[in-house]
N, C-alpha and C positions, 0 to 999 in steps of 0.2 A: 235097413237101419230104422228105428225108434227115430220119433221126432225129438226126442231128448236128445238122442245121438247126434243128430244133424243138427242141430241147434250149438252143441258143445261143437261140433266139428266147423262150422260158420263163426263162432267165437272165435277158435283159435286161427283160422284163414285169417279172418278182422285183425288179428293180433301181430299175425304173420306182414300181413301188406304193412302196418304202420310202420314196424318195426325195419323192413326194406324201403318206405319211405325216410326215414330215418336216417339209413344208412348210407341212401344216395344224395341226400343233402349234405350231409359230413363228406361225402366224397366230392360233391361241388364246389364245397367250402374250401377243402384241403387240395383242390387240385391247385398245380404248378409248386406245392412246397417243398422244398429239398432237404436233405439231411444234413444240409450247411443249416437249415433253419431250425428242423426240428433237434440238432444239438445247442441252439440257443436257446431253445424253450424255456429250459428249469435256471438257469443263468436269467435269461431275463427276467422272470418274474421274483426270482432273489432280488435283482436291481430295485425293479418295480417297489418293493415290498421295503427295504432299505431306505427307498424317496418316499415314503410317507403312504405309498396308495393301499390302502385297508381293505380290500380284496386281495389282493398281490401278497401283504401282510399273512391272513388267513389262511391263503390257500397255500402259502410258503410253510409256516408254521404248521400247519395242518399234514401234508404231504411233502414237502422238503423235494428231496431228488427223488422220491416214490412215483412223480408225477409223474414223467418218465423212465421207467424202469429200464427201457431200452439202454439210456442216456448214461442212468446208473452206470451200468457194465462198464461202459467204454470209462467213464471218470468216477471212479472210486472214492475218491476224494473230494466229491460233491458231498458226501456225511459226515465227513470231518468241516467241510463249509459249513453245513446244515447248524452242526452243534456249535460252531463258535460262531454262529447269527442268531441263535433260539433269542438268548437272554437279550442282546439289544431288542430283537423287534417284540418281545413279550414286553418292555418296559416303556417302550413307543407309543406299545398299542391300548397300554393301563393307561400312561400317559394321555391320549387321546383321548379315553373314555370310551375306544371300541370294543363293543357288547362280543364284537363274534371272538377276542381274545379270550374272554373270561369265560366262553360257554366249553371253546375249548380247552381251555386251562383245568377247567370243574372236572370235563371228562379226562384229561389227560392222566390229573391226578387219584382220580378211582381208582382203589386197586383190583386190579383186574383188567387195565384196560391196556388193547394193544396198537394205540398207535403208533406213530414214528415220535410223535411227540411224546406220548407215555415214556416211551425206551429211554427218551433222554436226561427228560427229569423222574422219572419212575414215582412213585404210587405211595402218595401220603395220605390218610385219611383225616388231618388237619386241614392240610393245604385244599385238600376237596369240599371240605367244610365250608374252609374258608371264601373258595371261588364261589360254591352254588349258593353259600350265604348273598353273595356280593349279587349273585346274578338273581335272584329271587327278590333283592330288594328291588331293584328295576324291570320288573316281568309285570307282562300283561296283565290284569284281572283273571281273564278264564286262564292263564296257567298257577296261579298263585296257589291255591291247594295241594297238587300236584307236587309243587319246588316245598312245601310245606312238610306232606311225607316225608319224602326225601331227605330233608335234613335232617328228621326227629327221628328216622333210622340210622343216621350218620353219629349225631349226636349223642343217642344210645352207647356210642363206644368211647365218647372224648370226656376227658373230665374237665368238671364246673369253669377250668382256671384257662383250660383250651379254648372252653364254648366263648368265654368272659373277652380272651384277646382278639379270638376270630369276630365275633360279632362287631366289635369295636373297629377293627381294621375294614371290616368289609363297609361299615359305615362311615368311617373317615375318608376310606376311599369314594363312597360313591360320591358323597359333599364336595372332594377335591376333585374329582374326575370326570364322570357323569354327570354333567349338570343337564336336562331341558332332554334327556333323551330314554331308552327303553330296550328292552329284548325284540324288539319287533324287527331287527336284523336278522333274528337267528330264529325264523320258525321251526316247528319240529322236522326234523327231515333235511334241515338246511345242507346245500352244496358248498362247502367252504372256496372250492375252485369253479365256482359258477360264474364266468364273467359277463 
């Protein structure tokens, strides 16, 4: 072989072992857990999420009973839970002034987007407006052109009397809700169920 080849063939060995260290940590972590536990998983962190705690919130909102998919199967009616908790913990988490609701809120409402969240409230290009307006006012420095694009293609489709209410709401909200805080919750790439 070429030392190119051996080189790409030693990357992907490197890749290989981290990736098996990785796995044998999760299996350290998870040993002795049973399926009495892991059927509480997506229940608990509904609870969690319910009592206030803004990860729990997130990663509920975010993924729902997807988190467990296994879990899914067996209870069905954890997406019927899912939907009659969206709107309380979406109004919790505005409430609070947590940035990770409104980042997912923005994408939820894109149309095109296929979260579990999308599917419930589905795909307004006001409502997206409105969030990314919201989240934009609170974003870093180095993201703010970027969230800037973005609206001014969104924008392109709403008229004057839309831009006029959304902007409004997304500034009334930030003044009543956000006060002293930022996007700096929700970097690019964020794990919603990162605990």
């Amino acid at each position: 072989m070429s030392a190119a080849q051996l080189r790409t063939y030693q990357l992907q060995l490197d890749a290989m072992e981290l990736r098996q260290q990785g796995v044998r940590k999760n299996q350290e972590l998870c040993a002795g857990v049973s399926d009495k536990m892991l059927d509480a998983l997506v229940p608990s962190i509904a609870q969690a999420a319910r009592l206030g705690d803004e990860q729990a919130r997130a990663c509920y909102l975010d993924r729902g009973p997807l988190y467990d998919a296994r879990s899914l199967i067996k209870h069905p009616e954890s997406l019927r839970n899912y939907g009659n908790a969206a709107s309380a913990l979406i109004d919790s988490g505005l409430a609070a002034g947590d940035w990770r609701v409104v980042d997912l809120l923005q994408q939820a409402y894109e149309p095109g987007a296929q979260s579990l969240l999308a599917g419930l409230i589905g795909a307004d290009p006001v409502q997206h407006y409105r969030y990314l307006k919201l989240y934009r006012l609170g974003a870093e420095p180095h993201r703010v052109a970027q969230l800037d694009r973005q609206l001014e293609a969104i924008a392109s489709n709403l008229s004057p009397g839309q831009l006029v209410e959304a902007n409004e709401w997304a500034q009334t909200t930030l003044r009543q809700n956000f006060k002293d805080s930022s996007t700096q919750t929700t970097p690019p790439g964020w794990d919603s169920c990162e605990f």
